[in-house]
C-alpha positions, -999 to +999 in steps of 0.1 A: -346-291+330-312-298+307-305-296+273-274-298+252-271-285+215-252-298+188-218-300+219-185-305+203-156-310+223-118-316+208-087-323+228-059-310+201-068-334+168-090-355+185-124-356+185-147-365+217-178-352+211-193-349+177-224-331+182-245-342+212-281-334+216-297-346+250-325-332+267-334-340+303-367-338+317-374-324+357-377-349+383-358-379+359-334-401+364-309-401+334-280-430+326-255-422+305-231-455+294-206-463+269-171-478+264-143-459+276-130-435+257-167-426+245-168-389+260-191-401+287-176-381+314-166-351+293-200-344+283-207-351+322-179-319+329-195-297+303-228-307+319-217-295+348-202-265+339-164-274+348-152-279+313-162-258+280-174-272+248-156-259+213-191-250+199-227-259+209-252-248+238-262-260+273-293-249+287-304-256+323-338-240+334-336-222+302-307-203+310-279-202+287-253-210+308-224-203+288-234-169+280-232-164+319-198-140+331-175-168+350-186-151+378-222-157+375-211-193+358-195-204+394-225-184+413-247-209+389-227-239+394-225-237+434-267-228+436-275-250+406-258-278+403-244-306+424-221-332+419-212-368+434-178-386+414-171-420+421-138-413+440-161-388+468-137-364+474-145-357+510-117-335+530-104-359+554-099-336+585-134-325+582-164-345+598-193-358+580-215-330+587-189-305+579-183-323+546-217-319+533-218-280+548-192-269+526-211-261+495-236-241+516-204-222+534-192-216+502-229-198+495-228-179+521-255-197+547-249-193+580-231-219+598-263-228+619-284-229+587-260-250+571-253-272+597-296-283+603-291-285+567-267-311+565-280-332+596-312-333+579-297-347+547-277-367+565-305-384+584-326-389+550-299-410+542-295-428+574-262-422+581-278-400+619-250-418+640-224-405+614-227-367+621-196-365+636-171-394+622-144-381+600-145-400+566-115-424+572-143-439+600-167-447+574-173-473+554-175-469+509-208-467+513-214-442+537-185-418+528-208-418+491-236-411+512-221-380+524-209-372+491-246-373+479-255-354+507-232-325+497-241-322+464-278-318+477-268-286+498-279-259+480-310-279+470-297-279+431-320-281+406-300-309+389-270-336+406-247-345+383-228-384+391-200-393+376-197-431+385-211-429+417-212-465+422-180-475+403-163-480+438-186-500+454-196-538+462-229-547+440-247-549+479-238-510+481-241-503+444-278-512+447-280-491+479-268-462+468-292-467+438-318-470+457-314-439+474-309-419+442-346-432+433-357-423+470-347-386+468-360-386+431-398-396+447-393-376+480-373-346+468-382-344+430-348-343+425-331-349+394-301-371+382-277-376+355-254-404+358-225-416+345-223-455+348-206-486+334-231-510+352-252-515+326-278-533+353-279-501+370-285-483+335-315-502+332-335-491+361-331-454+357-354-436+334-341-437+303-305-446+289-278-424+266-257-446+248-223-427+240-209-442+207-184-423+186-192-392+199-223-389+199-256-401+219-277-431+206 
């Protein structure tokens, strides 16, 4: 599904990443960890296609997607990938179903379309009697529920989370897991996740260890 090659990243004299090689496998769920500092969610960014690496290559679905036009790089990003960051970003005059419509308005579906779209997502993850409530009505744990519903819009191939539990209670921590794992069996989604809950690390998949650049 993902892989990086050799990925080296430098802000001015300093090194972050020092030649990463990961590879992720469809349908997985991926835990990155790491002190701060480590490059965790830089490699996260390049993952993603927001930030650039100095040298090195990211494939996703076997597409070189640094060789893409930024025009066909943002086309990728918006069909390919989604993402959920630990602070959800959701606009605030905007309702939960708008929220997680934007990535599909943004595409180009219909507003109809998108809006069964999102109600459906939004259902899966049982926030039904939320359609409507702006975010400031809903509690940390559901406004990251709509936040994971929006990065499953476009149906991405691959969900990118940058700390997506970092603002929660452990209670909500586990719930929001626990979803992750639901729309991995149900969806055959796949995840890549930035964490420093190392209890969380342990139930996904497998585990990337950032340490001085580079992946252990």
């Amino acid at each position: 599904m993902l892989s990086t090659k050799n990925i080296i990243k430098n802000y001015g004299n300093l090194a972050i990443l020092k030649g990463v090689n990961i590879t992720v496998q469809e349908s997985e769920i991926v835990s990155i960890i790491g002190s701060s500092g480590a490059g965790k969610s830089t490699l996260l960014h390049i993952m993603g296609t927001l930030d650039k690496p100095d040298s090195g290559q990211l494939f996703i679905d076997g597409i070189d997607v640094f060789a893409l036009s930024n025009k066909k790089l943002a086309h990728f990003r918006n069909q390919r990938i989604g993402f959920v960051f630990q602070f959800h970003h959701l606009l605030p005059e905007f309702s939960a179903v708008e929220n997680v419509c934007m990535p599909g308005w943004i595409a180009g579906i219909s507003k109809k379309n998108a809006m069964l779209r999102a109600s459906e997502l939004l259902d899966l993850l049982q926030l039904k009697d939320r359609l409507h409530h702006k975010p400031n009505e809903l509690s940390g744990g559901e406004q990251q529920r709509v936040a994971i519903a929006r990065a499953l819009m476009n149906k991405p191939r691959i969900v990118l989370a940058d700390e997506p539990t970092g603002n929660l209670d452990s209670e909500n921590s586990m719930a929001i897991f626990n979803l992750i794992r639901l729309l991995r069996d149900e969806m055959k989604q796949t995840f890549v996740m930035v964490t420093h809950n190392d209890e969380l690390a342990k139930l996904t998949d497998r585990t990337f260890k950032m340490v001085d650049g580079k992946t252990v």
